[in-house]
C-alpha positions in Angstrom: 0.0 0.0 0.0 3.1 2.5 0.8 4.3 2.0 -2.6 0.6 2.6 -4.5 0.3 5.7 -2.5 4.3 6.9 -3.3 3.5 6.1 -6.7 0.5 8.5 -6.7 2.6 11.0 -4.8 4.9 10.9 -7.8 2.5 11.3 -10.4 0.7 14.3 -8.9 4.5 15.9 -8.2 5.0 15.7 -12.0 1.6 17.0 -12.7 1.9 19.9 -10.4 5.9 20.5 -11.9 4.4 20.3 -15.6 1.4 22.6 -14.8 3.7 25.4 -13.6 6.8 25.6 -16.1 5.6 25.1 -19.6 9.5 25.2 -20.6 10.9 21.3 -21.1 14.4 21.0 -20.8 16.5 17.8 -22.0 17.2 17.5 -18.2 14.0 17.0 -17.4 12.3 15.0 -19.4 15.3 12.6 -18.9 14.1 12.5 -15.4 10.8 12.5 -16.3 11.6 9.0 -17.7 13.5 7.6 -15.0 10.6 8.1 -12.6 8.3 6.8 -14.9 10.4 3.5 -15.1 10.5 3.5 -11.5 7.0 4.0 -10.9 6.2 0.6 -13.8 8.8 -1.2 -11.9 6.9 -0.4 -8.1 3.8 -1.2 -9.7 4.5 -4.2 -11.0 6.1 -5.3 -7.6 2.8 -4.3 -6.0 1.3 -6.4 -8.4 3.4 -9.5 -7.8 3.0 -9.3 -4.3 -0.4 -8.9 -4.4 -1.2 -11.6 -6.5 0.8 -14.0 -4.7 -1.0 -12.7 -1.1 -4.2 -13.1 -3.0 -3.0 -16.9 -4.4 -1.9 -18.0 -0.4 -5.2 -16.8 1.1 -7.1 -18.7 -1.8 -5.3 -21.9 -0.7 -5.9 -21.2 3.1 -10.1 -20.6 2.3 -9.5 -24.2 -0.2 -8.1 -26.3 2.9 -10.1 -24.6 5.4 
């Protein structure tokens, strides 16, 4: 959950940042990128880990 809400922390950082400056500089779209490719890598641990918490707790109700 600390890693969805980072990720929407992120996003709304580079909305706020790309409201305000209308200039684009090399620099920043560069790390514009990286935090993009951060924030598909976070998610996609969320989604492994919550995929595999889901899988366990669907074997526990099976055997139960």
């Amino acid at each position: 959950m600390k890693k969805a809400f980072a990720m929407f922390a992120i996003t709304g950082m580079l909305f706020s940042a790309s409201c305000g400056n209308k200039e684009v500089t090399e620099e920043t779209t560069e790390e514009i990128e990286v935090i993009i490719e951060e924030t598909e890598e976070a998610t996609e641990e969320v989604i492994e880990e919550t995929t595999e918490e889901v899988e366990t707790a669907v074997e526990e109700v099976v055997e139960g």
